[in-house]
VMD Tcl script that draws the C-alpha trace (Angstrom):
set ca {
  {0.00 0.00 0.00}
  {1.09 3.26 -1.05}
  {1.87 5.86 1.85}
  {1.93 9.06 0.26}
  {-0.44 12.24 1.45}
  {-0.75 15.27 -0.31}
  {-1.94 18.05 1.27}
  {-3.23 21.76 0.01}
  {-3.76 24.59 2.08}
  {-6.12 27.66 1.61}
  {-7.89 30.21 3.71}
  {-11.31 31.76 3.31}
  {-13.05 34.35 5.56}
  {-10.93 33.05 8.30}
  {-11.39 29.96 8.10}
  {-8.68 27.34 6.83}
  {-9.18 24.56 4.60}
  {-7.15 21.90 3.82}
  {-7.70 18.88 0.84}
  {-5.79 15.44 1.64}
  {-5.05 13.46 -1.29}
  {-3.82 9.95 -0.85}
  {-3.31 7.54 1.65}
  {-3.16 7.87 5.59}
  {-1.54 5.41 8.06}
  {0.90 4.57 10.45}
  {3.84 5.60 8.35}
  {2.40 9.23 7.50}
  {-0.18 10.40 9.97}
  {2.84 11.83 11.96}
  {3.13 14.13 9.22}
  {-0.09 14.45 8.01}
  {-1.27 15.74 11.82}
  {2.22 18.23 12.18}
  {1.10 19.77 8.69}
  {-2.39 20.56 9.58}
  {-1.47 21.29 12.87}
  {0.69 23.83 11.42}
  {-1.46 25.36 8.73}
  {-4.04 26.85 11.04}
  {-2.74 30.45 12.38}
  {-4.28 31.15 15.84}
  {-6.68 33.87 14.53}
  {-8.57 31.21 12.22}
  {-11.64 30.67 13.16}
  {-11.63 26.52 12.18}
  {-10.44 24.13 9.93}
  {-12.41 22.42 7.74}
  {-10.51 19.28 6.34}
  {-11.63 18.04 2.62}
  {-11.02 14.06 2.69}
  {-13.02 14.13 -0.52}
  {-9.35 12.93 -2.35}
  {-8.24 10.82 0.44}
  {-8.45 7.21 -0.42}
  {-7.69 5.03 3.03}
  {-7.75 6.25 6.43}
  {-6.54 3.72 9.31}
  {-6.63 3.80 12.83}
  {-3.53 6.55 13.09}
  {-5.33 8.42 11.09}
  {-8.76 8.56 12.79}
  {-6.52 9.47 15.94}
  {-5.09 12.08 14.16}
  {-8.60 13.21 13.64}
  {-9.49 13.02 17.11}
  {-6.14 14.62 18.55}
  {-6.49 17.73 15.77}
  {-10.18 18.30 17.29}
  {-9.24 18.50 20.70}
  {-6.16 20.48 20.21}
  {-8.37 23.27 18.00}
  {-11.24 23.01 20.63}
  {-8.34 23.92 23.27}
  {-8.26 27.14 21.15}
  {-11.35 27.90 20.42}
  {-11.68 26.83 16.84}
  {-12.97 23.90 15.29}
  {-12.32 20.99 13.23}
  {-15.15 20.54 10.07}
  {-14.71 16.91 7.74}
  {-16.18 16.94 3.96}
  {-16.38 13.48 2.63}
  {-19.50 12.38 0.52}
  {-22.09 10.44 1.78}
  {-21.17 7.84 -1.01}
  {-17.79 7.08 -0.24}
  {-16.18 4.26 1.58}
  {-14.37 6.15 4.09}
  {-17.80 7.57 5.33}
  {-18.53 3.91 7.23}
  {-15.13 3.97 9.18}
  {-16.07 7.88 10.28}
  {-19.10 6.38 11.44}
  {-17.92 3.36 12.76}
  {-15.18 5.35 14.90}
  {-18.18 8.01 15.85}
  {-15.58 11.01 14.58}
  {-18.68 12.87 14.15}
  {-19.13 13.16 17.59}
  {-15.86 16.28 17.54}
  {-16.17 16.78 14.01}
  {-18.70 17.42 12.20}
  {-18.95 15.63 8.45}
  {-20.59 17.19 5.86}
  {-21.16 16.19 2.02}
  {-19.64 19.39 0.65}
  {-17.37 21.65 1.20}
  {-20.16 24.79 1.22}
  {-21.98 22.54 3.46}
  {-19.01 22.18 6.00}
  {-18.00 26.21 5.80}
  {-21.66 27.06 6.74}
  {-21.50 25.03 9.15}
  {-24.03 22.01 8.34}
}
mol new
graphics top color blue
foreach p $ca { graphics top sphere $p radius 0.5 }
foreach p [lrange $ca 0 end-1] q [lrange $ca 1 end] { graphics top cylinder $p $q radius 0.2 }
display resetview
């Protein structure tokens, strides 16, 4: 399995937004978490993390989901997922109850407004 993670940083009104492209696991989520960890500025008001791309997420990388909410909740921002209803990676969000510190929405305009 393939380990590589691309990820693309943005900002809109204050808000940061980040698309992951690839793989997460074990071997990258180290990375993957000190990158977004590192893309949102203390002013922003959240991050809202496109997994729309992202093609495997494992258990390092649903903690990574789980640490990145608690450390933005620490500072008063918050931590927004987009990931279609229709793909695969929707059952293991489900399955691991991430919606219970971040939100997932179907879109990205969804996730930025906040449903």
């Amino acid at each position: 399995m393939s380990t590589n993670a691309e990820i693309v940083v943005e900002s809109r009104d204050g808000v940061v937004i980040a698309r992951l492209d690839g793989e997460v696991d074990m071997t990258n989520s180290t990375y993957v978490a000190q990158e977004l960890r590192q893309a949102v500025p203390n002013e922003a008001r959240g991050l809202v993390l496109d997994l729309e791309e992202t093609r495997y997420l494992d258990s390092a990388a649903i903690e990574v989901l789980f640490d990145l909410a608690r450390r933005l909740g620490r500072r008063r921002q918050w931590l927004r997922l987009v990931l279609p209803s229709e793909s695969p990676l929707r059952r293991v969000l489900t399955l691991t109850d991430v919606g219970s510190v971040a939100p997932v929405s179907d879109t990205l305009d969804a996730a930025l407004a906040g449903r």
